[in-house]
Steps between C-alpha positions, in 0.01 A plus 500: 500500500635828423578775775299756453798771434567311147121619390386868425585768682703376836330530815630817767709215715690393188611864455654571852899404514618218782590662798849507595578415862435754759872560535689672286882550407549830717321331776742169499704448802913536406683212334627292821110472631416381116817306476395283806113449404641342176738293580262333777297441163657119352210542215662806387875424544415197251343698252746799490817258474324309245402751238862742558723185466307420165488880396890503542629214366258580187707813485816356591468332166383717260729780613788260465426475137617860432889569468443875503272492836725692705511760216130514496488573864767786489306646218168513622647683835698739326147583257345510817748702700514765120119514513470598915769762451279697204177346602306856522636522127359135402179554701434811235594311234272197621199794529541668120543162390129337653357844409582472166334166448160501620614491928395699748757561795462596856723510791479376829684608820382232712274211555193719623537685132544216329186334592300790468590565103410138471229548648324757308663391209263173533146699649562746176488193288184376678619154602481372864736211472870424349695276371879470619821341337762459813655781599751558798409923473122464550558258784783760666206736510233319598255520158334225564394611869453887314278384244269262749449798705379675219256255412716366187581145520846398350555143371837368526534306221851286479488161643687586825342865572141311432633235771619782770158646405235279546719353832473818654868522516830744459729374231798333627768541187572717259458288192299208648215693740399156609827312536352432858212283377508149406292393277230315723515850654370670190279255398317532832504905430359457155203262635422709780535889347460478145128458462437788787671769212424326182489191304548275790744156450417175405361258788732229388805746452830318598790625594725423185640791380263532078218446714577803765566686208186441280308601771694813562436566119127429472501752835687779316380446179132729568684742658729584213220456274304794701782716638484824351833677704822275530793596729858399434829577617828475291786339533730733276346877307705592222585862471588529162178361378231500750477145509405314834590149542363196701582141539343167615467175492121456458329727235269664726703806473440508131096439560527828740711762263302393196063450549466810743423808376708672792852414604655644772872425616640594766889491461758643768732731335835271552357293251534681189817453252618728219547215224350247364824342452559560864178296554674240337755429712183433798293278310798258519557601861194459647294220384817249573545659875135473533330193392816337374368526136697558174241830424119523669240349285273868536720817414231696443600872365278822398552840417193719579161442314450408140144527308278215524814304659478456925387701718457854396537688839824447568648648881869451624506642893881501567572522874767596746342371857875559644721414211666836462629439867636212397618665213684809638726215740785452301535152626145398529407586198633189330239344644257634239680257269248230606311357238310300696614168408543354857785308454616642867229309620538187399830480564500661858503243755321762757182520275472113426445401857257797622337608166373873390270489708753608813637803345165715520554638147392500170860422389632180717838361449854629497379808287208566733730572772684747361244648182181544769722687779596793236159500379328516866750611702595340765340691752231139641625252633414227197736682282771602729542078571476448161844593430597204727319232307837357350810324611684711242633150328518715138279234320249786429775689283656209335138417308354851456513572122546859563823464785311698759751470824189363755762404784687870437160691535384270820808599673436860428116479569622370824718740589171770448322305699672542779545856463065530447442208796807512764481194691536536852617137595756510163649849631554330849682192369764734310550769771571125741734404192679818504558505905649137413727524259660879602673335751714175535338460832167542454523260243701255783169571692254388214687166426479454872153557534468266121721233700268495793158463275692240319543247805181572608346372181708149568491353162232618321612596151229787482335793699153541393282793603627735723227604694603846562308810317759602251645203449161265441452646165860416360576212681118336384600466136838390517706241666779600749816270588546468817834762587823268553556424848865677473641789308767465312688816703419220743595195368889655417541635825438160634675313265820755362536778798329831560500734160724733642802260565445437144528836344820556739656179302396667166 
């Protein structure tokens, strides 16, 4: 029997977007409370180090297969690095350019701009509901949330977006949105949401993967067929020529920038490049970093509007929402390389045992802890830990395609950090390490004191929680050998004479 969304005009339920969960990524707690939840979470731990150990070694391959990879990667950061340094003079370009064919162009200074362009750019073409191809801008902003409060419903419409969607859910990867599902997982989602928003899923749906995806398709398929505003973002705009460019891996972007009569992107202004020989040098980049795939099966390009051809409204809203900060840091700025491959991610051992979830931002992974911190600030306490989620091991710069220096800017974030949040126990600790070590005597004291604890302990071979108020939060995470029972001051003493017959002798 067919649901009653896949017959005339859909009913008012069918129009109102999933709700995301009440929380949202401002409100998260900071990356060591989100760290812990997840890795209490076995479910998750399987999923995340099943899909990034395929991801890579998919990559691992394909990249091996190019001689000149290393070239690639110095190229695309020094195009990216050229473009930053003139980007005011691009970002013209990029505007005459739409203009000329058939685009209209507005600028936004922030998220709460943004979504309000968007949003009368969709009640002026009389349509209460959107279509959306994946985009990591509308989700920095909050579009989704933007447009529900407006009483437009948005319809994510790749696989993984739908997925996050319908479970109610924050996106947990860059790439992958649902890298945290398994498969039963989703095919619970799709039997339980699907029919409350549409054309609802098959009673005998499995969970092998054609069937999943059929049923995503026969979902999608009426709201395509109805949409009459589409919203995309862009991986690269090319200023030369006004052209906008997306890729994916499942077509649905191509069903979104083609049967709407509206498109809207909404592109962040790092990601425009003067060439389209310069976009050249990307297209090999990114689709081998990302999905460890020769080239993306979708590159979908346009260049404004054409007659009779797509959608004939065309609207580019290029946004800053705190990338000239980043921009005017002569060091951070190289961070606005990122072409959002996620290669970091996959590869960073931090992020495949606690997941995106933990990192309370729209950009998880090595390049969420040190992209979101220049974007936000790092004036809450979710972004000013975020900065800490890596044991600086340098995998994160060996795989990104552009040779953005993650470990480099996470030392310096750091070093902010404590300048913005001074931490009271931290300070202690180094003024007691400076009292010991100006002295030979003081230190005689500490190893003393050291010796003492260390005989004490008998022969355990680790402290564990020191239950006193500064120390409990260090000492909880991390395992402490128990101090040796004797110094070494102590041990030559006892064994070769005091130290000062033994200078006398030298």
């Amino acid at each position: 029997m067919s649901h009653p969304a896949t017959a005339g005009t859909p009913q008012p339920p069918a129009r109102r977007t999933p709700a995301p969960p009440t929380d949202t990524f401002l409100g998260m707690p900071k990356f060591p409370t989100g760290a812990r939840k997840a890795l209490g979470n076995s479910q998750l731990r399987a999923n995340l180090r099943h899909a990034t150990t395929t991801i890579r070694d998919k990559r691992a391959r394909v990249v091996g297969e190019v001689d000149e990879w290393e070239q690639l990667r110095i190229a695309g950061a020094a195009i990216k690095d050229r473009t930053l340094r003139h980007l005011d003079r691009y970002l013209e370009q990029l505007e005459e350019s739409l203009t000329r064919a058939g685009a209209t162009v507005h600028w936004a200074v922030d998220a709460d701009e943004a979504n309000r362009i968007v949003i009368e750019l969709t009640r002026a073409a009389g349509a209460d509901e959107v279509v959306k191809v994946k985009s990591m801008a509308t989700q920095e902003i909050g579009l989704n949330e933007a447009l529900e409060e407006a009483g437009i419903a948005a319809w994510e419409t790749d696989l993984a977006e739908l997925i996050v969607q319908l479970g109610h859910d924050h996106p947990s990867h860059i790439l992958v949105p649902a890298i945290h599902r398994n498969r039963a997982e989703v095919r619970e989602i799709f039997r339980t949401e699907m029919g409350r928003y549409g054309a609802a899923a098959p009673d005998d749906l499995s969970d092998a993967p054609v069937e999943l995806a059929a049923a995503a398709r026969i979902h999608l398929r009426e709201k395509f067929l109805r949409a009459e505003v589409a919203i995309s973002g862009a991986n690269f705009a090319v200023a030369e020529t006004g052209s906008l460019v997306v890729v994916e891996s499942e077509g649905n972007g191509r069903m979104c920038l083609t049967l709407p009569k509206t498109l809207i992107s909404v592109v962040g202004i790092e990601k425009v490049v003067p060439t389209v020989e310069d976009l050249e040098v990307f297209l090999r980049l990114l689709p081998r970093s990302s999905t460890g795939e020769r080239m993306n099966p979708y590159t979908s390009m346009w260049t404004g509007s054409s007659a009779g051809d797509g959608p004939q409204d065309v609207h580019v809203v290029l946004i800053d929402n705190g990338r000239t900060n980043a921009l005017a840091d002569e060091l951070g700025r190289q961070a606005l390389r990122c072409i959002r491959c996620s290669a970091c991610l996959n590869i960073c051992p931090v992020y495949e045992r606690v997941g995106g979830h933990a990192y309370g931002s729209v950009y998880p992974g090595p390049i969420g802890a040190v992209l979101t911190p220049q974007l936000r600030g790092t004036t809450s306490d979710l972004d000013a830990s975020l900065p800490y989620a890596s044991s600086l091991c340098g995998a994160c710069y060996e795989v990104c395609p552009v040779r953005i220096e993650i470990p480099e800017l996470l030392v310096e974030l750091r070093n902010r950090v404590t300048e913005t949040h001074p931490d009271v126990a931290e300070r202690a600790a180094m003024k007691a390490a400076d009292w010991l070590f100006s002295d030979h005597t003081n230190l005689e004291k500490g190893q003393a004191a050291a010796g003492l604890a260390g005989r004490l302990f008998g022969k355990r071979a680790r402290i564990g929680a020191i239950p006193l108020p500064i120390a409990s939060a260090w000492s909880n995470a991390r395992d402490i050998p128990v101090p040796p029972k004797e110094s070494f001051r102590q041990w030559w003493r006892r064994n070769r004479g005091s130290d000062e017959q033994d200078e006398g002798q030298a």
